[in-house]
N, C-alpha and C positions, 0 to 999 in steps of 0.2 A: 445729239440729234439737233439738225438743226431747224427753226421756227416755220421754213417754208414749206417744206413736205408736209408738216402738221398742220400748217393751218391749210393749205392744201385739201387736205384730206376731210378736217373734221368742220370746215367751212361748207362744203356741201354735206353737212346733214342736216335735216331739215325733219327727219320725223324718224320714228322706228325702225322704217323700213328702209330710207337709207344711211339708218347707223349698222343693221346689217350688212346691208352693200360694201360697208367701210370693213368689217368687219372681216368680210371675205377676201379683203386687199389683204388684211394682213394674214390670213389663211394661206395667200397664194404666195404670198415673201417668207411665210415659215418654210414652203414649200421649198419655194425655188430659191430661196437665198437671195432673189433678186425684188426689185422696182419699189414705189413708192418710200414704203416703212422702212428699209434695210439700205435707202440710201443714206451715205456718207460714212458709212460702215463698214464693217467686215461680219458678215452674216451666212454663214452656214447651210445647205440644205436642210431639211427636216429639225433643223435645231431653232431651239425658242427662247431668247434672254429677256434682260431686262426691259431693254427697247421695247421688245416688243409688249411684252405686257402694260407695258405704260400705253403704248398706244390702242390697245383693248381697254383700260380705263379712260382716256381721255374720250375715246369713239363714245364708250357705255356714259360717260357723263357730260356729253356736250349740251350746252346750256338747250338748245332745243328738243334733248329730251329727257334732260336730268330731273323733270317731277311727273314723268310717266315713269310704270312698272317697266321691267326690263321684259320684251314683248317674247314668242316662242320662237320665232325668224334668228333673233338674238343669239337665244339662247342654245340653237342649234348648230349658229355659225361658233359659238364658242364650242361646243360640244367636237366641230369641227377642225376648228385650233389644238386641239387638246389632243384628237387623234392623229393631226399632221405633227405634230414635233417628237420624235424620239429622243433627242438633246434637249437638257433642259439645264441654262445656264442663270436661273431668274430669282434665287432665293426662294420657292413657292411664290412668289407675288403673283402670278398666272391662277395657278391652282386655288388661292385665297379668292380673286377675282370670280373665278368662274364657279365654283360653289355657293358665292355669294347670290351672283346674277342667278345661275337657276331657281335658287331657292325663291327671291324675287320674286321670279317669274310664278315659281308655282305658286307662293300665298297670294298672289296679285292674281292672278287665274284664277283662284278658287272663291274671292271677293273676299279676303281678309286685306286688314290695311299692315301697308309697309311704309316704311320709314322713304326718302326722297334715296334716289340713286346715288347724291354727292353723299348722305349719309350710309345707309345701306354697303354703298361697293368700298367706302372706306378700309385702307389695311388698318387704320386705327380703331373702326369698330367692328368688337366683337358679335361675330354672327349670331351668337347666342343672345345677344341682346334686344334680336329683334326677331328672330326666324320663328315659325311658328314651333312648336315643342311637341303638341298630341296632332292627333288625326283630326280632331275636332274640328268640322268647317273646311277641310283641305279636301278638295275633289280626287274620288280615286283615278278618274282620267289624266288627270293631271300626273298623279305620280306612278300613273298607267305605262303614261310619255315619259317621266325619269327613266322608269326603268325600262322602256323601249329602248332607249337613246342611249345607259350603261351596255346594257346587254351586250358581248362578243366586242366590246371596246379594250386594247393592246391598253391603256393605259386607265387606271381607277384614279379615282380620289377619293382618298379615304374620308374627307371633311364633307361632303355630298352625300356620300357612302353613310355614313353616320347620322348625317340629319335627316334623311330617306328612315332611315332605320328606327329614328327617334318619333319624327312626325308619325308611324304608321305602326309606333308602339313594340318595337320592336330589341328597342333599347336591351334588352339583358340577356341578346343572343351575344355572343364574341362575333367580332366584326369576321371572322372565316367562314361564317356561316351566313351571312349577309347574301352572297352570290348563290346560295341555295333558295334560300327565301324569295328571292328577286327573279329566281335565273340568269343572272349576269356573272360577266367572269372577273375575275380580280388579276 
């Protein structure tokens, strides 16, 4: 990939809102296979590699807004990403990323403190290490909106799926019954 579409892209963010905007760029190249993210490439319709999710971390942690929470605009456009890719050529690096960011989003919502997004959206750190674990402190609107935004979604994440399940004590159902508890589908 080369340096100019990136900085391109992640030189105009300037705040949350437009690390979403960016956000949506690469929604629209899962999409369409085409523009900004998918140049100099050979890129797919509806399919999502490793490009791409690198540029979903660099967007989520560009220096102006790498020590704010990851905001719910964010994490909607990711929610968005996730449903636009049926192909997924990424090792999980996508899926890591975007469990990570919501989660984020929700303890940062709900006024629990989280780690900095360079650290937080890390593949090297483990989500457990920082995500919250009980319901304690965690607003049910918040995970109101999880499971709004799961609900009739073509594709789960189990790593989401499970820390949903954990934060709201739910831990000792088997995750197939997750989508009952929530009403979302798997």
């Amino acid at each position: 990939m080369s340096a100019e579409p990136i900085a391109a892209v992640t030189s105009k963010i300037s705040c949350r809102k437009t690390a979403a905007q960016a956000l949506a760029i690469v929604r629209d190249g899962v999409i369409t296979g085409e523009g900004p993210t998918t140049k100099g490439r050979i890129h797919f319709s509806r399919a999502l590699d490793a490009a791409d999710a690198a540029w979903c971390a660099r967007i989520l942690t560009a220096s102006a807004v790498e020590h704010q929470p990851v905001s719910r605009a964010e994490a909607e456009a990711l929610f968005e990403i996730n449903d636009a890719a049926s192909e997924r050529s990424d090792d999980g690096l996508f899926d890591d990323l975007f469990a990570k960011a919501v989660v984020h989003h929700a303890a940062s919502a709900s006024g629990l403190p989280v780690p900095s997004r360079t650290v937080a959206l890390s593949p090297e750190t483990a989500i457990e290490s920082w995500a919250p674990t009980r319901a304690v402190g965690v607003e049910p609107e918040v995970l109101e909106w999880i499971a709004s935004q799961m609900r009739g979604r073509r594709r789960s994440n189990h790593t989401l799926m499970r820390l949903v399940a954990t934060i709201v004590g739910a831990a000792t159902l088997p995750l197939t019954h997750i989508p009952n508890v929530f009403d979302i589908g798997m």
